[in-house]
Every structure is written in structure tokens, then in C-alpha cells.
C-alpha positions as CSV (number, residue, x, y, z in Angstrom):
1,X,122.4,95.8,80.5
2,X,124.6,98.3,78.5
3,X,121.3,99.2,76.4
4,X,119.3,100.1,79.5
5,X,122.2,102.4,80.9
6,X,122.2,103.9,77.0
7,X,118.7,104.7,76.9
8,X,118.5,106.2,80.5
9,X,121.0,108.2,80.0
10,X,119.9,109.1,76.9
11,X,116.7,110.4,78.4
12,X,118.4,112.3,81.0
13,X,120.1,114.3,78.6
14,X,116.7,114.6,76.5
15,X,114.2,114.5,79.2
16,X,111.7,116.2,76.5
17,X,111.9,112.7,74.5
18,X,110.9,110.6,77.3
19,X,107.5,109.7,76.3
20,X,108.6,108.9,73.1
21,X,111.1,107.0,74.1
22,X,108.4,105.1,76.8
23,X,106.2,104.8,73.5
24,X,108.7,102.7,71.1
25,X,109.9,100.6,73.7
26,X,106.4,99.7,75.0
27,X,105.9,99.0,71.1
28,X,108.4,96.7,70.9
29,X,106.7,94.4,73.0
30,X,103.6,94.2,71.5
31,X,100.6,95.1,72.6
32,X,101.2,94.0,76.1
33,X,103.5,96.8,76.6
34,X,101.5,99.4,75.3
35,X,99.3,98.3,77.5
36,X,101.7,98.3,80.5
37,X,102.9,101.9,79.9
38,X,99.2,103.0,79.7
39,X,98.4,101.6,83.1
40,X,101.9,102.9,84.9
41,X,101.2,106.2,83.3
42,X,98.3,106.2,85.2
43,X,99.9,104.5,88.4
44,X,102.3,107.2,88.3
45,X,100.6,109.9,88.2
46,X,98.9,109.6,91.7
47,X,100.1,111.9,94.3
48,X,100.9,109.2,96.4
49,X,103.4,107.3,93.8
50,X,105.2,111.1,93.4
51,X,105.5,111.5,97.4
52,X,106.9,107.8,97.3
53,X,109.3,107.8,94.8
54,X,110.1,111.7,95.2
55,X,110.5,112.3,91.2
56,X,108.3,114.3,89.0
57,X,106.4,112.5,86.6
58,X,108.9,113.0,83.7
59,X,111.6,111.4,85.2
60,X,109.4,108.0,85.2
61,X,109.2,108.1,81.5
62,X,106.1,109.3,80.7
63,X,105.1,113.3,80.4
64,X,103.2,115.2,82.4
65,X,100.1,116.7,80.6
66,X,98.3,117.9,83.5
């Protein structure tokens, strides 16, 4: 649990590393999680995920291209 905390906080304070971040950890689990991350980006960046959850896009780890 202490790892998770790291790494969020970590990407608040570098919310410009995000992706990269979303990248290397979807990595580590193979190609299931890059898989995974694909599809979420996706997910997440439907207007109606963003009026549910309230965040912009880069606070879901992933970055906003559009």
C-alpha cells in the first residue's frame, strides 16, 4: 500500500509524467495491462466518465491529447 501512496503522490507533484508513469506500470504486468490502460484511456475520456468522476483526464493517469 505504501508504493501506491508513493506513486500518487508522486504524480501529483509531476502531473506532466502521468502517462508515463500509467505506461511502465501497465508494462509491468504484461501485456494484459497495456492492454487495460489502452481501453481506460479510452473509457475515460468520454464526457460522461469526466462529469462522473469530476477530474480532468490527467488526473486519471493518462494525458489528454485532444
Amino acid at each position: 500500500m505504501r508504493a501506491l501512496s508513493d506513486i500518487i503522490e508522486f504524480i501529483e507533484q509531476n502531473p506532466d509524467k502521468a502517462q508515463t508513469v500509467a505506461v511502465v506500470l501497465a508494462l509491468t504486468h504484461g501485456p494484459k495491462g497495456v492492454i487495460q490502460v489502452v481501453a481506460l484511456g479510452s473509457v475515460f475520456q468520454t464526457p460522461l466518465v469526466r462529469d462522473l468522476t469530476g477530474l480532468p483526464l490527467s488526473n486519471m493517469l493518462m494525458h489528454d491529447t485532444t
